[in-house]
C-alpha positions as CSV (number, residue, x, y, z in Angstrom):
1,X,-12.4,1.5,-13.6
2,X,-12.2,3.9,-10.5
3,X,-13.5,7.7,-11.3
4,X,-14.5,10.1,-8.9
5,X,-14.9,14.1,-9.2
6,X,-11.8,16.3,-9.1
7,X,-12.0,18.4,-6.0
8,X,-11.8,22.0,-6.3
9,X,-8.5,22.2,-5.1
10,X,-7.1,19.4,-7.4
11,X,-8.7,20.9,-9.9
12,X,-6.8,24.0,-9.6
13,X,-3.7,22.7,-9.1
14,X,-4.1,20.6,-12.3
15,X,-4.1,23.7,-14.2
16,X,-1.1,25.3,-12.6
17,X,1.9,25.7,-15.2
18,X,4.9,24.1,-15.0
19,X,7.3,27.0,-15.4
20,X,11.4,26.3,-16.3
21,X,12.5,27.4,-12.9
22,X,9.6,24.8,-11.5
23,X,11.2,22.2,-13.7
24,X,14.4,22.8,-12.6
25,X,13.3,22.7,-9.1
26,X,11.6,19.3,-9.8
27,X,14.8,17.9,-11.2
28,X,16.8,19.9,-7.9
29,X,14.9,17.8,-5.9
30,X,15.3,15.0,-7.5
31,X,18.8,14.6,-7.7
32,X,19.4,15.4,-3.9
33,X,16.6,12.7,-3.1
34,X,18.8,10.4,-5.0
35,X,22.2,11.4,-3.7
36,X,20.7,11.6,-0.2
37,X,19.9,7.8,-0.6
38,X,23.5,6.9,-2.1
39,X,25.1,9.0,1.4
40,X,22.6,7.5,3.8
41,X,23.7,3.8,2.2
42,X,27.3,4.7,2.7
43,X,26.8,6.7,5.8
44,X,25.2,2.8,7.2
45,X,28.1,1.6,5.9
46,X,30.4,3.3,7.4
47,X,28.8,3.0,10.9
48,X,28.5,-1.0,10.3
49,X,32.7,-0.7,9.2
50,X,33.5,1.6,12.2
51,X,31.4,-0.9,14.7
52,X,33.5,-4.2,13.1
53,X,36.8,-2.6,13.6
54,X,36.0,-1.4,17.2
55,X,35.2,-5.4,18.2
56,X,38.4,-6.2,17.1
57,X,40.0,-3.4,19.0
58,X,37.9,-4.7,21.9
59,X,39.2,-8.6,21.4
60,X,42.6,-7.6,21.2
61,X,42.4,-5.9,24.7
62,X,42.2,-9.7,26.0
63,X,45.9,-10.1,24.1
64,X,49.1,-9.9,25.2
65,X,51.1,-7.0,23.5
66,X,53.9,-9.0,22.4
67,X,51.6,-12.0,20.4
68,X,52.1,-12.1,16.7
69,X,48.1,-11.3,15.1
70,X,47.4,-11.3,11.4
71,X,47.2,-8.4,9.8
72,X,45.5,-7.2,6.3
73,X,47.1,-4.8,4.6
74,X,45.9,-5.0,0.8
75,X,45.4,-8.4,-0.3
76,X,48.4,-9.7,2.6
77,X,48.3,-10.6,5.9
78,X,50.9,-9.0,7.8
79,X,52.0,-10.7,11.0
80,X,52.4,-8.1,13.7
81,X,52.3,-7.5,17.4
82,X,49.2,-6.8,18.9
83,X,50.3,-3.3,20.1
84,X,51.0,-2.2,16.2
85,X,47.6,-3.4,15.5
86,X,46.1,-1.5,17.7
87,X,47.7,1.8,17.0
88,X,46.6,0.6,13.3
89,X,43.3,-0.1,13.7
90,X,42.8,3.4,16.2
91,X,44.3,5.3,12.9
92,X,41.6,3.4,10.9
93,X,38.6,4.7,13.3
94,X,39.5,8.1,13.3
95,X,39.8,7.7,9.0
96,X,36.0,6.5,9.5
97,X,34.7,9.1,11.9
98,X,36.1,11.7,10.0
99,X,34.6,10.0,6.9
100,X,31.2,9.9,8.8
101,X,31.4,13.2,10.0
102,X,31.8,14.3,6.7
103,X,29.2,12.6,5.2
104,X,26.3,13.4,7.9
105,X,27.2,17.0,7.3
106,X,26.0,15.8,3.4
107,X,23.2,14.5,4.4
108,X,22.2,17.5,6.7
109,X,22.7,19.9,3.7
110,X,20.7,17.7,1.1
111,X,18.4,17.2,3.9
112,X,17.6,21.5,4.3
113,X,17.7,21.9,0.8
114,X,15.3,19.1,-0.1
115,X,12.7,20.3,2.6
116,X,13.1,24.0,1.2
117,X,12.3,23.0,-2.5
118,X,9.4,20.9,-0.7
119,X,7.9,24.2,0.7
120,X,8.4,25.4,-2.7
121,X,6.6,23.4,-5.0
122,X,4.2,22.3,-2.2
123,X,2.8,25.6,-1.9
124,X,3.0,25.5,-5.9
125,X,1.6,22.5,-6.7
126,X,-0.3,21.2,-4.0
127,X,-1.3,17.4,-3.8
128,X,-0.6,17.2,-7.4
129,X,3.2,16.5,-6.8
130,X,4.4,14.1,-4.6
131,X,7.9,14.4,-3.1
132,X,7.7,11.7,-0.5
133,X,9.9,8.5,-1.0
């Protein structure tokens, strides 16, 4: 078994009180940390969506505009010309960078808020909380 002294400082901050508004700043924290990692996740997601679609974009520049491409719409494949595809699949970037816009703008806000409530209960509770992942 592993014991060593407390230090004074641990020792201190051992003692401090866990008020209602420092509980509630706990659980603050908590739930952004956790809705941070769900928007980061979808946020990849996106990016790894946006990056497929813009291939295909780029592989149908080597296509003549009147050739017949699949196209899925729902569970169907569409046959259309490759100049309707491509109007298509420009809509469906700008749906995704808007959609990534939106969510970095989440994550930046959780991201400030997080780091505020860190200062917080930091300066609180020292090194006896630990609000790194």
């Amino acid at each position: 078994m592993n014991r060593r002294m407390l230090s004074r400082e641990d020792e201190i901050s051992a003692e401090t009180p866990v008020t209602l508004s420092d509980q509630k700043a706990i659980n603050t924290f908590s739930t952004l940390h956790s809705r941070h990692i769900l928007l980061t996740t979808t946020l990849s997601e996106k990016a790894t969506e946006k990056e497929y679609l813009t291939d295909v974009s780029s592989e149908l520049e080597l296509s003549d505009d009147d050739d017949l491409v699949p196209y899925k719409i729902g569970d169907a494949f569409v046959s259309l010309r490759v100049e309707e595809v491509r109007e298509l699949l420009e809509g469906e970037i700008k749906v995704i960078d808007d959609e990534i816009e939106e969510l970095e703008g989440k994550v930046r806000d959780d991201k400030e808020k997080m780091d505020e409530l860190k200062v917080v209960l930091y300066a609180k509770f020292g090194k006896s909380i630990n609000l790194e992942a």
